[in-house]
C-alpha positions as CSV (number, residue, x, y, z in Angstrom):
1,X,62.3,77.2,144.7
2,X,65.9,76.1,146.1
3,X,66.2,72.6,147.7
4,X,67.4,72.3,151.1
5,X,70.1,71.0,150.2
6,X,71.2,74.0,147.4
7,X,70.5,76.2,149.8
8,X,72.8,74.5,152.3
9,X,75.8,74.0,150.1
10,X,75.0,78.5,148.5
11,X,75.4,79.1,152.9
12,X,78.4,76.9,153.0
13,X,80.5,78.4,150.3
14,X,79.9,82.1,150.8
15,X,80.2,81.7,154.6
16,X,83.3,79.9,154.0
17,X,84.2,82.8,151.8
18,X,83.3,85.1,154.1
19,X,85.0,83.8,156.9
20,X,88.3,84.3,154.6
21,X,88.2,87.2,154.1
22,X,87.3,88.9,157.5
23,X,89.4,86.6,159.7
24,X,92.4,86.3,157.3
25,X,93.0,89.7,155.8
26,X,94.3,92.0,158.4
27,X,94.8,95.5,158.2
28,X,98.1,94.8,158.1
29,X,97.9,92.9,155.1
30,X,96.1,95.6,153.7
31,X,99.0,98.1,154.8
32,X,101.7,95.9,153.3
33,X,100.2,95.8,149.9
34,X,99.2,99.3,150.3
35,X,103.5,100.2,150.7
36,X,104.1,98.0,148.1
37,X,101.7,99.0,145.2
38,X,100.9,102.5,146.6
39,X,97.0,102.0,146.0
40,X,94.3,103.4,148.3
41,X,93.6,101.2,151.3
42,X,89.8,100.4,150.3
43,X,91.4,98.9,146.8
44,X,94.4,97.0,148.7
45,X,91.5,95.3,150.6
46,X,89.3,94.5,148.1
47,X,92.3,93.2,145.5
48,X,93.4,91.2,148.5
49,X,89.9,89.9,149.4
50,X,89.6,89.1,145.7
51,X,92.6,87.1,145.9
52,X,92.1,85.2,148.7
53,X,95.1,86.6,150.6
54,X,97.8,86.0,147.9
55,X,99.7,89.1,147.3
56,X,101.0,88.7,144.2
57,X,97.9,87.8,142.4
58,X,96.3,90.8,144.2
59,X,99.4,93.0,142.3
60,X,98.3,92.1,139.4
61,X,94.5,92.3,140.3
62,X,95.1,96.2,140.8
63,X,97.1,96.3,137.7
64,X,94.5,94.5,135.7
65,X,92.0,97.2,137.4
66,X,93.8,100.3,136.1
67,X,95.5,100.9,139.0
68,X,99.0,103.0,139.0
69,X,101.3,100.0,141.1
70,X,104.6,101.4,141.9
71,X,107.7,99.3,141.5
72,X,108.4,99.4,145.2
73,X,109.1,95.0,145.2
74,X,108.3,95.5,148.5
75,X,106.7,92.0,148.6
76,X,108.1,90.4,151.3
77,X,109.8,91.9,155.0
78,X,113.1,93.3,155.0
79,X,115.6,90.2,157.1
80,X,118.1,92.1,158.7
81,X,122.4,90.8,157.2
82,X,125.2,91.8,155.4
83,X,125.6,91.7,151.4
84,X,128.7,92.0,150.2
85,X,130.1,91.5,146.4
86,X,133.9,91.1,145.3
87,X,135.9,89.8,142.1
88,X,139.3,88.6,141.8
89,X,142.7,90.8,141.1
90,X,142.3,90.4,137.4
91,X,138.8,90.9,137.6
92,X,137.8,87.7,135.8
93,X,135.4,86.4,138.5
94,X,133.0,87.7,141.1
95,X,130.4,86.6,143.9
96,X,127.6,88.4,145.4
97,X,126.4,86.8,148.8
98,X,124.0,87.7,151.4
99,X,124.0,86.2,155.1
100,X,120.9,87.1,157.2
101,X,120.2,87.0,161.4
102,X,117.2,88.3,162.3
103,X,118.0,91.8,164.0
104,X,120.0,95.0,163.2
105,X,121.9,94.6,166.1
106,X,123.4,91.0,165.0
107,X,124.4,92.2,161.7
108,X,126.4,95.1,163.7
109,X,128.3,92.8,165.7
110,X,131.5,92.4,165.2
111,X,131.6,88.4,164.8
112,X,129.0,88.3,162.7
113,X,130.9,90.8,160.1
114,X,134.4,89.1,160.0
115,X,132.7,85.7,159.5
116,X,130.8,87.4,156.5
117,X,134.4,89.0,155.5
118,X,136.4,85.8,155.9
119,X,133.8,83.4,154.5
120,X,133.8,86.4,151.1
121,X,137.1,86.3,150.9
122,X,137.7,82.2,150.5
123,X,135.2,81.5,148.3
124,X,136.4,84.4,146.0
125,X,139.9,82.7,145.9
126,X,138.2,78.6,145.9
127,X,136.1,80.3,142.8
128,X,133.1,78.7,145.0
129,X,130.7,79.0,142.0
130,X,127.3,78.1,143.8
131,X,125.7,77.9,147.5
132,X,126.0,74.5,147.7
133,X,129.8,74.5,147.5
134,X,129.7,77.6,149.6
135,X,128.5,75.8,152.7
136,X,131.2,73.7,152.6
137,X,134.1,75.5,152.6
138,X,136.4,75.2,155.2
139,X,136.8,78.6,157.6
140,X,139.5,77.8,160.2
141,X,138.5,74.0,160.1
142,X,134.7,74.2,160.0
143,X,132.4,74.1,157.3
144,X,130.7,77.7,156.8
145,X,127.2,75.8,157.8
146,X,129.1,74.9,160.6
147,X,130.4,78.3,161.8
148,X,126.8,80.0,161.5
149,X,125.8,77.2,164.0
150,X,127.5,78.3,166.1
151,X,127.0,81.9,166.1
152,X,124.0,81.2,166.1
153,X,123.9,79.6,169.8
154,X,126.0,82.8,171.0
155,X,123.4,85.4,169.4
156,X,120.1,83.3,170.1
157,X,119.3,84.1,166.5
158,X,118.6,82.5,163.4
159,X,121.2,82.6,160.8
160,X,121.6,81.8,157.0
161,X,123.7,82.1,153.9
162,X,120.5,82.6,151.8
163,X,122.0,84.0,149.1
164,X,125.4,83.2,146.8
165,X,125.8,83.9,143.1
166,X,128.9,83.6,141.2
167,X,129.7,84.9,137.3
168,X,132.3,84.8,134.9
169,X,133.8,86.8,132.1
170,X,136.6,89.1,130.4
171,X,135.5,91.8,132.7
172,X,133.6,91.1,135.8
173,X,132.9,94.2,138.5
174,X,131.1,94.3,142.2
175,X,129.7,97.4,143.4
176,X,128.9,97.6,147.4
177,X,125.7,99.6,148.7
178,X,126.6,101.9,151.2
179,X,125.5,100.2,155.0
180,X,126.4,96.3,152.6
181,X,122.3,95.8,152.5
182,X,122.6,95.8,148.4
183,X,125.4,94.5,146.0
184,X,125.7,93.5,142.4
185,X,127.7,91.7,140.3
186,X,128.5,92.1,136.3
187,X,130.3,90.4,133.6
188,X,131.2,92.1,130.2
189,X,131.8,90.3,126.8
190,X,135.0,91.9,126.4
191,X,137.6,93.8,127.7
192,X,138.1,97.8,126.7
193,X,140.3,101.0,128.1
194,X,139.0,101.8,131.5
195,X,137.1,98.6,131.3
196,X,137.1,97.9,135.1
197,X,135.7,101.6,136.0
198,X,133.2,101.1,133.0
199,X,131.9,98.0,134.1
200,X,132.0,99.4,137.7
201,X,129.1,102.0,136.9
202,X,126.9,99.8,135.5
203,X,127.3,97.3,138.1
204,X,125.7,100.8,139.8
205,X,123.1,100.9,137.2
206,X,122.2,97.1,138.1
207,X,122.1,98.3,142.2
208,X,119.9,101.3,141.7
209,X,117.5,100.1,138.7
210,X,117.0,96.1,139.2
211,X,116.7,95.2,136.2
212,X,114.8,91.8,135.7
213,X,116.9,90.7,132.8
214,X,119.9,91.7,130.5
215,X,117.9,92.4,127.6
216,X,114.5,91.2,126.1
217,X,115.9,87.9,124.8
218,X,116.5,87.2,128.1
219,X,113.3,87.8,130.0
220,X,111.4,84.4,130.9
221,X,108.3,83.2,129.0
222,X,106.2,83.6,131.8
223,X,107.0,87.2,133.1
224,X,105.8,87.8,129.4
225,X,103.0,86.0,129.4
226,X,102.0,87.4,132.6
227,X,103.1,91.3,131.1
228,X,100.9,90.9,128.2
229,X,97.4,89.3,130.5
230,X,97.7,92.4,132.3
231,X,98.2,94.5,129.7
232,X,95.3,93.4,127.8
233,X,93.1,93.4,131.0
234,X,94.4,97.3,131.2
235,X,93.1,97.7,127.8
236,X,90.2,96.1,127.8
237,X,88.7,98.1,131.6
238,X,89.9,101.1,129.5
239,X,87.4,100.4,127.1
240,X,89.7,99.3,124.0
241,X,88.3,97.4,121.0
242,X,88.4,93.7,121.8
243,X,90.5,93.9,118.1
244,X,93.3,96.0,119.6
245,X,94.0,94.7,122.8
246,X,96.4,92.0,122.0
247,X,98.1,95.0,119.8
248,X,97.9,97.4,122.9
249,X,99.3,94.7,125.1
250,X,102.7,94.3,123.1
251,X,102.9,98.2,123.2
252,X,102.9,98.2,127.1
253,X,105.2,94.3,126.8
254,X,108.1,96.9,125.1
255,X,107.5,99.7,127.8
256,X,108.4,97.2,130.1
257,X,111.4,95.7,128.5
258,X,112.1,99.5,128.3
259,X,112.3,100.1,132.0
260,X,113.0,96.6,133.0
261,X,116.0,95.0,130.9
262,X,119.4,96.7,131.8
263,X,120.2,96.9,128.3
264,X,117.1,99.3,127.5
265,X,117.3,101.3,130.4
266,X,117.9,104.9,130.5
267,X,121.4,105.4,131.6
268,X,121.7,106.7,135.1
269,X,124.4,108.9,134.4
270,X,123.1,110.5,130.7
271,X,119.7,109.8,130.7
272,X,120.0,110.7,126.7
273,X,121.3,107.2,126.0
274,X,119.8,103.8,127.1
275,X,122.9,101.4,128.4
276,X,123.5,99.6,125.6
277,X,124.3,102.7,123.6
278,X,126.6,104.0,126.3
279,X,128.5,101.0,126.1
280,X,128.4,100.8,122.1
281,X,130.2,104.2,122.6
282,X,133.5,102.9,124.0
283,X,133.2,99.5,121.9
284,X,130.4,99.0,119.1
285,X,130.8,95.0,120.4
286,X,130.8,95.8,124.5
287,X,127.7,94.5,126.0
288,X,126.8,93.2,129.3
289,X,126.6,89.3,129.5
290,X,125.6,88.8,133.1
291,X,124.5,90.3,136.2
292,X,123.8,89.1,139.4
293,X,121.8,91.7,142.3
294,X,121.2,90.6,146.2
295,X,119.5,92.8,148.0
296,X,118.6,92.2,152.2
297,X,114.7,91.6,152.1
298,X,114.3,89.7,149.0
């Protein structure tokens, strides 16, 4: 028989467990992890339940689990902004920056836009390289920090440049979403014919398929190590020898550099040829040597 005292501290943990998960996990919750994985609502709730509220683990709890998780990244609420991306004349240099206020009818207003435009503009002729140095530049004798303070007293809402990445090469290219909620930014290892229309497509390819890296070489050790748990925990609630798994795992690791890595995507426009081979087609050295993607919402 259980002490007193077992028993007291078997009540205390499960009650504490169970006041998590009923109090804490709301059906919203459930509904937010339901748009972003596409899973039934009974599995969002138990994944998040298992997870003590933290959505990304509970992601990966429904991938673990077998479950089909669309690529929605979806994980956090859209902020309302502009995005804009631009390079220099001799398309050498390029930013990508995103400033958010908290409603749609803000990032209409006509302030709000020409500070956006103005700020884009300097810091694409300073070469402002990172966010840092972007809230200092000087906009009609204020810093940019500066300005957003005080738009922000005339709107009432919060404001932010959170967002600013700058790259570098022989051929750079921007590419603007249509309503400036999504813009990319890519630099080329060298320049070709019709390198500036080349490079502007796949800075389209970059806005449309988000890519998490250039190639495999450049995907970070922990995405990996991450890509290759789940894939063995897929395996392994498929009923796959314990012997195979880690052989399974590496199988599913290339699927996703596959449809992840810019490089080994499909081409948007000839879905025949991954990127790399359209760009081996105009120049067997070409390849991409940087991107940069800001979307409203991440």
């Amino acid at each position: 028989m259980l002490k007193i005292r077992d028993n007291t501290r078997i009540f205390t943990f499960f009650s504490k467990r169970f006041k998590y998960t009923m109090a804490n996990i709301t059906a919203a919750d459930v509904n937010k992890l339901r748009q972003m994985t596409g899973a039934g609502m009974m599995d969002c709730k138990h994944a998040l339940q298992e997870s003590e509220g933290d959505f990304e683990k509970a992601v990966d709890y429904l991938r673990k689990k077998g479950q089909k998780v669309a690529n929605k990244r979806a994980d956090k609420e859209a902020n309302e902004g502009i995005v804009l991306a631009s390079t220099n004349d001799a398309h050498t240099f390029g930013i990508v920056a995103r400033i958010n206020c908290e409603t749609d009818f803000v990032a209409k207003n006509a302030e709000f836009i020409d500070l956006a435009k103005t700020f884009q503009s300097k810091a694409l002729a300073a070469g402002i390289k990172d966010k840092e140095a972007a809230l200092k530049l000087d906009i009609n004798g204020r810093t940019l920090e500066e300005n957003l303070t005080e738009l922000i007293g005339k709107t009432g809402e919060k404001m932010e440049l959170s967002g600013y990445e700058a790259i570098e090469g022989p051929v750079v290219a921007s590419y603007n979403h249509m309503g400036n909620r999504l813009a990319t930014i890519v630099a080329f290892s060298k320049e070709v014919s019709n390198g500036v229309e080349l490079a502007h497509e796949i800075a389209m390819q970059v806005a449309a398929m988000n890519p998490v890296a250039v190639d495999a070489n450049s995907v970070d050790a922990s995405t990996i190590k991450r890509e290759i748990e789940i894939g063995m925990e897929q395996a392994r609630a498929e009923g796959k020898p314990e012997n195979m798994l880690e052989k399974i795992a590496q199988g599913k690791l290339n699927k996703f550099f596959k449809d992840n890595t810019l490089l080994n995507q499909e081409f948007i426009r000839d879905s025949k040829k991954t990127v790399a081979q359209y760009l081996t087609g105009f120049d067997s050295e070409l390849t991409v040597t940087a991107f940069k993607r800001l979307q409203l919402g991440e």
